[in-house]
N, C-alpha and C positions, 0 to 999 in steps of 0.2 A: 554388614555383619561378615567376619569372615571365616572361610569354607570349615577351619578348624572346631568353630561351636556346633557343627553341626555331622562331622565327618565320625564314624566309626575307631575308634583306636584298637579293639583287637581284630589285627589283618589274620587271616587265613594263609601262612606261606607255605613255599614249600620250594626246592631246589631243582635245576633243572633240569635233574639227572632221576629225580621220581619219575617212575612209568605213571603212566596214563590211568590205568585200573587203580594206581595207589592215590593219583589225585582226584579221582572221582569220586576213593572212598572217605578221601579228607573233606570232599564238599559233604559228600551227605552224612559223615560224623557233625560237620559246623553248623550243618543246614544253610550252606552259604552257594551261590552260584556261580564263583569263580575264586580264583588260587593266583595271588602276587608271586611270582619267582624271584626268587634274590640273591644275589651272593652276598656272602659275610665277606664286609672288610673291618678287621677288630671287632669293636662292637657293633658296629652298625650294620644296619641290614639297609641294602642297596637294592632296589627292583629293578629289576631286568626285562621284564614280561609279565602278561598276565595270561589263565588261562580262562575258559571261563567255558558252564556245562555247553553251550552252544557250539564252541569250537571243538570239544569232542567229539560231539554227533555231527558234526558238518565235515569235521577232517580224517573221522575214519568209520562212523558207522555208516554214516549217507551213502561211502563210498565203499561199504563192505573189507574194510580191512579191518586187519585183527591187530586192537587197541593196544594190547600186551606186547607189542613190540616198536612201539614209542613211549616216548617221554615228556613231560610238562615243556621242554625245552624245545623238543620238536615241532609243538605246535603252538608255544606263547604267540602271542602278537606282540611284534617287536616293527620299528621301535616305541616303547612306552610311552604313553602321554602322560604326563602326571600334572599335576595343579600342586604352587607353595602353599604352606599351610595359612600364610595372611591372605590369599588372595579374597577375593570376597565370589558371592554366589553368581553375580552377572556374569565375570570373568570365566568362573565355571562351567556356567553352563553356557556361554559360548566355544569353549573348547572342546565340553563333550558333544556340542551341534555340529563344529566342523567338522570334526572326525569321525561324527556318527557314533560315539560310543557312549554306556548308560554308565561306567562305572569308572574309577578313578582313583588310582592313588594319591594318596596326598603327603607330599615328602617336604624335609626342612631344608632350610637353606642351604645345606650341605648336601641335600639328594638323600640322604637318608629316610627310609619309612617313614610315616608319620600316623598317618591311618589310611582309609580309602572312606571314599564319598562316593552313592548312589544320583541317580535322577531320584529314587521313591525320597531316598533322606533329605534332598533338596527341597522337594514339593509339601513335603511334612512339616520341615521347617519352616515352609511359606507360609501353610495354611494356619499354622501355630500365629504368627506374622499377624495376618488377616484377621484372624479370629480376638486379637487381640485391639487392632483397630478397628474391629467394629464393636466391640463392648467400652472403647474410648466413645463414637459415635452416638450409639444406645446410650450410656452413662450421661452424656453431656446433655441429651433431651430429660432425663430423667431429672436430672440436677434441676436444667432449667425450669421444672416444670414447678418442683419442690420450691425455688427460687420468686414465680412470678404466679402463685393462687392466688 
Protein backbone atom coordinates (compact mmCIF):
# COMPACT_ATOMS: atom_id res chain seq x y z
CA UNK A 1 0.00 0.00 0.00
CA UNK A 2 1.41 3.11 -0.47
CA UNK A 3 2.35 6.01 2.12
CA UNK A 4 -0.28 8.23 0.07
CA UNK A 5 -3.70 6.22 1.27
CA UNK A 6 -2.83 6.76 4.33
CA UNK A 7 -0.82 10.21 4.87
CA UNK A 8 -2.69 13.42 6.11
CA UNK A 9 -3.24 16.11 3.14
CA UNK A 10 -3.93 19.25 5.06
CA UNK A 11 -0.17 20.09 6.09
CA UNK A 12 0.04 22.64 8.94
CA UNK A 13 2.65 25.22 7.13
CA UNK A 14 4.20 27.98 7.79
CA UNK A 15 7.32 30.19 6.46
CA UNK A 16 10.42 30.49 7.92
CA UNK A 17 10.48 33.88 8.82
CA UNK A 18 7.32 33.20 11.56
CA UNK A 19 8.51 33.67 15.08
CA UNK A 20 8.43 30.93 17.18
CA UNK A 21 5.39 32.14 19.63
CA UNK A 22 3.34 32.45 16.08
CA UNK A 23 4.29 28.87 15.26
CA UNK A 24 3.32 27.46 18.52
CA UNK A 25 0.17 29.34 18.10
CA UNK A 26 -0.42 27.83 14.66
CA UNK A 27 0.12 24.30 16.35
CA UNK A 28 -2.37 24.68 18.99
CA UNK A 29 -5.11 26.63 16.65
CA UNK A 30 -4.49 22.88 14.28
CA UNK A 31 -4.15 20.91 17.41
CA UNK A 32 -1.11 19.60 15.35
CA UNK A 33 2.52 18.93 16.98
CA UNK A 34 4.53 20.28 14.33
CA UNK A 35 4.75 23.14 11.38
CA UNK A 36 6.38 22.06 7.64
CA UNK A 37 8.34 25.20 6.56
CA UNK A 38 8.15 25.90 2.94
CA UNK A 39 8.95 28.28 0.45
CA UNK A 40 6.57 28.95 -2.42
CA UNK A 41 8.03 28.48 -5.75
CA UNK A 42 4.81 29.38 -8.04
CA UNK A 43 2.35 27.28 -6.87
CA UNK A 44 4.00 24.84 -5.30
CA UNK A 45 4.89 24.66 -1.78
CA UNK A 46 8.39 23.21 -1.34
CA UNK A 47 9.39 22.00 2.47
CA UNK A 48 12.27 23.26 3.78
CA UNK A 49 12.16 22.20 7.51
CA UNK A 50 9.89 21.06 10.04
CA UNK A 51 9.29 22.37 13.35
CA UNK A 52 7.79 20.36 15.68
CA UNK A 53 6.43 21.25 19.73
CA UNK A 54 9.47 19.36 20.93
CA UNK A 55 11.98 21.46 19.23
CA UNK A 56 10.61 24.47 20.86
CA UNK A 57 10.90 23.31 24.35
CA UNK A 58 14.34 21.82 23.79
CA UNK A 59 15.82 24.76 21.78
CA UNK A 60 14.70 27.55 23.98
CA UNK A 61 12.54 26.85 26.90
CA UNK A 62 14.89 23.95 28.37
CA UNK A 63 17.58 26.40 27.72
CA UNK A 64 15.67 29.50 29.19
CA UNK A 65 15.77 31.66 26.31
CA UNK A 66 13.28 33.98 25.23
CA UNK A 67 11.22 32.21 22.24
CA UNK A 68 9.98 35.65 20.79
CA UNK A 69 13.28 36.23 19.40
CA UNK A 70 13.51 33.23 16.87
CA UNK A 71 11.96 31.99 14.15
CA UNK A 72 10.43 28.64 12.65
CA UNK A 73 13.49 28.84 10.50
CA UNK A 74 15.84 29.11 13.26
CA UNK A 75 15.07 26.07 14.80
CA UNK A 76 13.50 23.71 11.67
CA UNK A 77 15.39 20.60 11.33
CA UNK A 78 17.06 20.64 8.30
CA UNK A 79 18.03 18.83 6.24
CA UNK A 80 14.37 17.44 5.69
CA UNK A 81 13.60 13.81 5.20
CA UNK A 82 10.68 13.52 3.37
CA UNK A 83 9.11 10.11 1.86
CA UNK A 84 7.43 10.12 -2.30
CA UNK A 85 4.00 9.96 -2.17
CA UNK A 86 4.24 6.13 -3.95
CA UNK A 87 6.43 4.91 -1.64
CA UNK A 88 4.93 2.13 0.35
CA UNK A 89 4.78 1.88 4.32
CA UNK A 90 8.00 -0.50 4.94
CA UNK A 91 9.97 2.02 3.02
CA UNK A 92 8.69 4.54 5.49
CA UNK A 93 8.99 3.41 8.24
CA UNK A 94 12.45 2.49 7.77
CA UNK A 95 13.42 6.06 6.97
CA UNK A 96 11.56 7.41 9.87
CA UNK A 97 13.86 4.37 12.05
CA UNK A 98 17.02 5.62 10.62
CA UNK A 99 16.60 9.06 11.31
CA UNK A 100 14.79 8.70 14.43
CA UNK A 101 11.92 10.61 13.49
CA UNK A 102 8.01 10.03 13.99
CA UNK A 103 6.79 12.51 11.40
CA UNK A 104 7.14 13.00 7.72
CA UNK A 105 6.42 14.87 4.96
CA UNK A 106 5.23 13.46 2.02
CA UNK A 107 6.22 15.18 -1.29
CA UNK A 108 5.60 14.46 -5.17
CA UNK A 109 7.93 13.82 -7.54
CA UNK A 110 8.63 17.13 -8.04
CA UNK A 111 9.37 17.69 -4.14
CA UNK A 112 6.50 19.65 -3.87
CA UNK A 113 4.10 18.95 -0.53
CA UNK A 114 1.97 16.36 -0.81
CA UNK A 115 0.79 15.72 2.71
CA UNK A 116 2.72 14.47 5.87
CA UNK A 117 2.49 10.82 7.41
CA UNK A 118 2.69 10.08 11.17
CA UNK A 119 4.11 6.75 13.01
CA UNK A 120 0.31 6.97 14.94
CA UNK A 121 -1.26 7.16 11.04
CA UNK A 122 1.06 4.17 10.05
CA UNK A 123 0.23 2.02 12.94
CA UNK A 124 -3.78 2.78 12.29
CA UNK A 125 -3.52 1.87 9.02
CA UNK A 126 -1.98 -1.45 10.15
CA UNK A 127 -4.23 -2.20 12.54
CA UNK A 128 -7.10 -1.43 10.08
CA UNK A 129 -4.78 -4.09 7.76
CA UNK A 130 -4.99 -6.65 10.57
CA UNK A 131 -8.32 -6.29 11.78
CA UNK A 132 -9.35 -6.95 8.40
CA UNK A 133 -7.29 -10.18 8.02
CA UNK A 134 -8.53 -11.57 10.88
CA UNK A 135 -12.35 -11.19 10.06
CA UNK A 136 -10.89 -13.00 6.49
CA UNK A 137 -9.73 -15.81 9.15
CA UNK A 138 -12.96 -15.67 11.47
CA UNK A 139 -15.04 -15.62 8.12
CA UNK A 140 -13.46 -18.66 6.51
CA UNK A 141 -14.17 -20.84 9.78
CA UNK A 142 -17.60 -19.56 9.86
CA UNK A 143 -18.21 -20.42 6.14
CA UNK A 144 -16.66 -23.71 6.58
CA UNK A 145 -18.45 -24.49 9.32
CA UNK A 146 -21.95 -23.43 7.51
CA UNK A 147 -20.33 -25.67 4.52
CA UNK A 148 -19.51 -29.11 6.35
CA UNK A 149 -22.88 -29.78 9.20
Amino acid sequence: MPINECCKLDVVCCDPELSLPDTAALMRKNHVGDVVVIESRGNARMPIGIVTDRDIVMETMALQLDASLFTAGDIMNTPLVTVKENAGFVETLRLMRSHGIRRMPVVTESGSLYGIVTADDIVRALALELSLVTEVMSGQTAHERRLRK
